[in-house]
Every structure is written in C-alpha cells, then in structure tokens.
C-alpha positions as CSV (number, residue, x, y, z in Angstrom):
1,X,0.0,0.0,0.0
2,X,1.6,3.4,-0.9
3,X,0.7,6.1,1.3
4,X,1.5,9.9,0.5
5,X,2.5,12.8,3.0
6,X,3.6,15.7,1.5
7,X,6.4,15.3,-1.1
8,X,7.0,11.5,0.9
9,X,6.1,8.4,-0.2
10,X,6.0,5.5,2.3
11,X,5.2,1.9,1.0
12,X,3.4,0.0,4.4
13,X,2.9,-3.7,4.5
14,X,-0.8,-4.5,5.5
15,X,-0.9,-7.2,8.5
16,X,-1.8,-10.3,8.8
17,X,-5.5,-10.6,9.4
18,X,-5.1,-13.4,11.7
19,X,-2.9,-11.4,14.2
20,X,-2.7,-7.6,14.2
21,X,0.7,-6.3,15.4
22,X,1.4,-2.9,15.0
23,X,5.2,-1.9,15.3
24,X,7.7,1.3,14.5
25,X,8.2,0.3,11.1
26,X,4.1,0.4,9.8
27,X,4.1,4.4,11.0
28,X,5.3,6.6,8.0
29,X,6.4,9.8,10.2
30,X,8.7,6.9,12.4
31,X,10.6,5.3,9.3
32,X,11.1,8.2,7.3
33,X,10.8,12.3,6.7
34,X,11.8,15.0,8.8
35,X,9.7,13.7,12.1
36,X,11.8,10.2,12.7
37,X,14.2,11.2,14.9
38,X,11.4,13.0,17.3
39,X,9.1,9.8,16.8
40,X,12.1,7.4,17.6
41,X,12.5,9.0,20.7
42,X,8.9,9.3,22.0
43,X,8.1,6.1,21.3
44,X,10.7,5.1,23.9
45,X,10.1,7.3,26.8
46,X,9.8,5.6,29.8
47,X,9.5,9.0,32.1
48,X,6.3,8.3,33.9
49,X,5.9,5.2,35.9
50,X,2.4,5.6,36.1
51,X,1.9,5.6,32.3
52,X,4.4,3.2,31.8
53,X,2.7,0.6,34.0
54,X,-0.9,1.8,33.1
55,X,-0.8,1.1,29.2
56,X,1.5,-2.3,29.6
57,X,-1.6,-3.2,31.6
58,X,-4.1,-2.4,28.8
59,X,-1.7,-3.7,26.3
60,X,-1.4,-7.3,28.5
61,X,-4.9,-7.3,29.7
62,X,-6.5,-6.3,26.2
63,X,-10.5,-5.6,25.9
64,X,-11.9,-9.1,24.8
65,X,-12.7,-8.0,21.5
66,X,-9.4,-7.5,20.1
67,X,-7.7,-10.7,21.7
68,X,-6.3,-10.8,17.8
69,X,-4.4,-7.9,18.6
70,X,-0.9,-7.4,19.9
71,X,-1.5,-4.1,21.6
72,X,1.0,-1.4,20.6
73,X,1.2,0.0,24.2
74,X,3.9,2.5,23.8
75,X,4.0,6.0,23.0
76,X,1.7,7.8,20.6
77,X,3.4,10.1,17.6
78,X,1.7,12.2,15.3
79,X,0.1,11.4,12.2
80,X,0.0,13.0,9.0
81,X,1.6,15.8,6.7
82,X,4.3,17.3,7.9
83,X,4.2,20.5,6.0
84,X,0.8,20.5,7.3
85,X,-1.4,24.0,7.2
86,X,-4.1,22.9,9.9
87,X,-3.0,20.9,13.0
88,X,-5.5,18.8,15.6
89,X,-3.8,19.0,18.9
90,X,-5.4,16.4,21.4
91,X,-5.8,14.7,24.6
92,X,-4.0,11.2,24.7
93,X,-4.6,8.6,22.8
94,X,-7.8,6.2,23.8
95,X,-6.6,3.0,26.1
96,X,-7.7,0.7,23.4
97,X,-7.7,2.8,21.0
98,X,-4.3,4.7,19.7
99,X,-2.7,2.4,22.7
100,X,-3.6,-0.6,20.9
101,X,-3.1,0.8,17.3
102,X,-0.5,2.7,17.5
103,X,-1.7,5.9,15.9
104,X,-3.7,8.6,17.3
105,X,-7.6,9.2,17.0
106,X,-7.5,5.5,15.6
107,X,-9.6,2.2,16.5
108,X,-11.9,4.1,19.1
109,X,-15.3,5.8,19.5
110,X,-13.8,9.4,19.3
111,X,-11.8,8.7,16.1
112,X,-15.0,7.3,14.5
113,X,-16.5,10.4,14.9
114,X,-14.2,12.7,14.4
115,X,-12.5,11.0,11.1
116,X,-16.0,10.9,9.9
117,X,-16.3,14.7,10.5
118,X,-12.9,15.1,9.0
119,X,-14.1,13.2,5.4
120,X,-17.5,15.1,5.4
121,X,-14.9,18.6,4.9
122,X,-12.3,16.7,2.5
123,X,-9.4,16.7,5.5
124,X,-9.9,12.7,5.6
125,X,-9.5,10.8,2.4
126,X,-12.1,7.9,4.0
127,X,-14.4,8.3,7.0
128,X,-12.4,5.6,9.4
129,X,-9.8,5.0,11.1
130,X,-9.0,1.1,12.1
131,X,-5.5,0.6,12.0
132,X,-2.3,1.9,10.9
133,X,-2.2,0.3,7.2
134,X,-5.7,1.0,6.5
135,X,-4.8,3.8,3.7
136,X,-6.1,7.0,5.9
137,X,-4.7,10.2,4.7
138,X,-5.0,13.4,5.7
139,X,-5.0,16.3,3.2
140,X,-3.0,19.4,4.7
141,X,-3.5,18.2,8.2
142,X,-2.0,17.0,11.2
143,X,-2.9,15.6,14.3
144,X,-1.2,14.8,17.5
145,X,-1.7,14.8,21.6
146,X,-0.5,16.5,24.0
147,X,0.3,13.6,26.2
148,X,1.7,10.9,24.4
149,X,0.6,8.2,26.5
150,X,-3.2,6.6,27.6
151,X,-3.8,8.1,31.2
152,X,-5.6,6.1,34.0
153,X,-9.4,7.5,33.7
154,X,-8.0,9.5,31.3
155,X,-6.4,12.5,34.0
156,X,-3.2,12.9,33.6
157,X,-1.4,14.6,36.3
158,X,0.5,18.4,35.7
159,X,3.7,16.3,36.0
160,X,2.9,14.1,33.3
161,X,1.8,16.7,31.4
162,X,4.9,18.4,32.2
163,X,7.2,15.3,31.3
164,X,5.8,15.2,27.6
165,X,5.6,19.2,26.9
166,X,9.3,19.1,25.5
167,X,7.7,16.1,22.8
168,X,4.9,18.6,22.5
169,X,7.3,21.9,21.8
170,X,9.6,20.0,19.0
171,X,6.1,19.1,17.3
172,X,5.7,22.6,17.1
173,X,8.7,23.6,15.7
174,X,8.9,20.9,13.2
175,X,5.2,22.0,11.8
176,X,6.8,25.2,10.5
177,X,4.1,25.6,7.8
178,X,0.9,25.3,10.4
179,X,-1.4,28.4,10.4
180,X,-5.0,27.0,12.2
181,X,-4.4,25.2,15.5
182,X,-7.6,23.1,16.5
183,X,-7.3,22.6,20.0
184,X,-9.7,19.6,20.9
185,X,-10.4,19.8,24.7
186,X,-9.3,22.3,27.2
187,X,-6.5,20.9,28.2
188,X,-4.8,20.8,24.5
189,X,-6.2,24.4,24.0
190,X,-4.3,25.5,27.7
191,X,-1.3,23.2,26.4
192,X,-1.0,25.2,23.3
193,X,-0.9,28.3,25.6
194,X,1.7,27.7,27.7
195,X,3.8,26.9,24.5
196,X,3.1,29.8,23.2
197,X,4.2,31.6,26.7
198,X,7.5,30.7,26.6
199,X,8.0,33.2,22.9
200,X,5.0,36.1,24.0
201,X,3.4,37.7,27.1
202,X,0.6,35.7,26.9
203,X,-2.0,35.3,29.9
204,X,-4.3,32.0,29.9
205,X,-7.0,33.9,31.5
206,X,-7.4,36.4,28.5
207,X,-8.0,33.2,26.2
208,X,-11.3,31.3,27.9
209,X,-12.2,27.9,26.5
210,X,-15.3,27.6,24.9
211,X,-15.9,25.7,21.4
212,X,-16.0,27.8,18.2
213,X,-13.8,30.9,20.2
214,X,-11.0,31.7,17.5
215,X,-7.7,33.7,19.1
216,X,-4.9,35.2,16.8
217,X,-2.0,35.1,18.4
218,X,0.9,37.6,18.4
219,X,3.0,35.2,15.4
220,X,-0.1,35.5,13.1
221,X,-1.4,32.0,13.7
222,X,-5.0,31.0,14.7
223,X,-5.9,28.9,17.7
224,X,-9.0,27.8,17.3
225,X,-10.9,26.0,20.3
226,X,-12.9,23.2,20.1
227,X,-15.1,20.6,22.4
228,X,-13.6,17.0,22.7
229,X,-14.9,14.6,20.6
230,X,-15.4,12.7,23.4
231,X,-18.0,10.0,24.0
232,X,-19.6,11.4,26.6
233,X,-19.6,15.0,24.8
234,X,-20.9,13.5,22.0
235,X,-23.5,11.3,23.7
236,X,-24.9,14.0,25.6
237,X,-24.9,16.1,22.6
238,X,-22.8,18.6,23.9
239,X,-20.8,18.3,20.8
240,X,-22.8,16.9,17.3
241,X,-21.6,15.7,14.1
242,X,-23.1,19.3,12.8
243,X,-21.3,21.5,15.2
244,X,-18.0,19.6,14.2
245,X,-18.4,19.9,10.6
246,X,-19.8,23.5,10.6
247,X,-16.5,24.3,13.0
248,X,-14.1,22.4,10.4
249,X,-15.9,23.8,7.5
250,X,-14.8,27.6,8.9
251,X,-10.9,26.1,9.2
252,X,-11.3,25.6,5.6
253,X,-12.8,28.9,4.6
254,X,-10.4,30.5,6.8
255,X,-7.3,28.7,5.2
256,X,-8.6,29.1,2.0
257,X,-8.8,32.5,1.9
258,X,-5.8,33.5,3.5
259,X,-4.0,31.5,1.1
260,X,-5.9,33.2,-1.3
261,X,-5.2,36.4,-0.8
262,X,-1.2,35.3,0.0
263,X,-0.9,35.2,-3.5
C-alpha cells in the first residue's frame, strides 16, 4: 500500500489478518521524513511510571474484543503531513484505541466520529480510522496529543503533562508551515498556551475555553478551540456531528482564503 504525505512516499505492508501487530516500522512519520528522529524517541520514553505501568496493563490485559491484537502500548506520535497547514492537537490517545493501534484518533469511538467529521470537509481521504495500514490520509492536516501516553481515567497529572511538553514543543517547531491550531479539549487548547508563553506575554486567562472561540496570536497563527470529541460530549450532545463539521468547515474557509489572498 503506498501512502502519500507531502512530497514522501512511504510503502506499508498491511498485516496479517489473523494477528494484528502494530510496530515502529508500519508508522510513516517513524521510518522516514523530517519527524523520525522526534518519533524514535517518544516512542521510547519511559518517564512516567504511572503511564508506563498503566498502558503495559491495557496492552497485556486487552478488551476481549481484540484478543487478535498485539497491543502497541507505547508511545503515541503524530500522524499525518508534515508541511501540514491545519494541526488537531489532542488529549492522549484512547486506552484501546491509539494504545492498541498505535496511531492517534485510531480504533476508538472518538476517532469514529471525528475521522467521519474530518471526510465530510475533505481533511480525511475515508471516513475511518482502524488501524495503521488501512490507507487514511489526511490532506493538509496533522494531528497529535498532548500527552503521548493513555492516562488512568484518562487524568493525567500536571507532572505528566509536564514530562511530555518538551515532545509537545519539538512538534511545534517541526510544523513550520501550520497556520490553524484546532485545540480539541481544554487541556490541548491550555497546552497550546503555555507553549506559546514561553515566545509572547501571553496570559491563559485572557483566552477562555469555549468551542467555536477563535484567538490570533501575536505570530499570526489562529488557535481555534474546540469541544472534545469525546463520547460522553458527543453522547450528551454537547458536541454533534453538525457542530463539528460547521467548525471544520470555517478552518477551511479560513485557510482558504488566507491562502488566497497570499498570492
């Protein structure tokens, strides 16, 4: 199966459908392009006990299911284009989810809304996301969490948080071409604030959460706050397949036109 990210071209091996192992060398952004080295490392890091024990657990223990599966149960990278315009910045990938795949918003409830959402504004080139060598592609997107690894009730502590800012901050710096941040949850949309910080006076309380709020910041870029796709937000309807895709559609208008009148 050739996949395409930006000017790359990675070739991945689909796997057996008798056992499903996902490893290091299925991801494209971990085998090749400008990301590996990052990726390499964070799919390493051992820095937080609790993490470290908590998704070896889930990866042994495994939801009954997907007993086919040989959980992932590392690390989460990124996924998608590098030279990326819009980036998704969220939680932590699902416990059986991007734990057990190996690729963020992949193989659980919020990825099957929110890939669907994605494909219904042309960022998706399908509306699922299984596994890592089922062919999704993202056009002029990335996505990535702030916390690399599943968290116990998903509640990750301000150290852990801490621990995995640094991972956070070289993502940022390697997306040189990202305009639209799309901060899904408060705690990505806070995350991408206190990177931010560290270059410009910027106060958290002048920037309230709320979904749809748009903030320019002092480099130019947009970030752009957004409910969690959730399934609690989206079974109590806090968050809908139309608010999503009316959100997403603005992205788009927005990156359109300033793109547009760039030239």
């Amino acid at each position: 199966m050739i996949i395409y990210y930006g000017s790359n071209i990675y070739n991945i091996k689909p796997t057996s459908m008798s056992t499903i192992s996902p490893t290091a060398k299925q991801h494209p952004l971990i085998i090749k392009g400008s990301m590996k080295s990052l990726y390499q490392e964070v799919i390493k890091c051992k820095m937080c006990p609790r993490l470290v024990d908590f998704r070896e657990k889930i990866a042994k223990e495994k939801r009954k299911q997907y007993n086919d599966w040989v959980y992932w149960g590392k690390p989460i990278p990124g996924y998608g284009d590098p030279d990326a315009e819009l980036l998704l910045v969220g939680l932590a990938p699902a416990a059986h989810g991007g734990n057990r795949t190996g690729r963020v918003f992949t193989g659980d409830k919020s990825a099957e809304f929110l890939i669907k959402c994605l494909y219904d504004v042309n960022i998706a080139n399908q509306p699922n996301s299984d596994r890592l060598d089922d062919g999704l592609i993202l056009q002029n997107a990335f996505m990535t969490p702030v916390l690399k690894c599943v968290p116990p009730q998903d509640k990750p502590t301000a150290e852990e948080i801490r621990n995995c800012s640094d991972y956070f901050s070289y993502e940022m710096e390697m997306l040189k071409k990202v305009k639209v941040i799309l901060a899904l949850g408060k705690i990505g949309f806070d995350q991408c604030l206190k990177y931010f910080r560290n270059e410009f006076d910027l106060k958290l309380k002048d920037y309230p959460f709320g979904h749809d709020r748009r903030y320019s910041l002092p480099n130019g870029k947009i970030l752009w706050a957004c409910y969690h796709p959730s399934p609690r937000n989206v079974y109590t309807r806090r968050l809908n397949h139309e608010m999503m895709v009316e959100l997403l559609d603005k992205v788009n208008s927005y990156l359109y036109h300033y793109n547009d009148v760039k030239e």
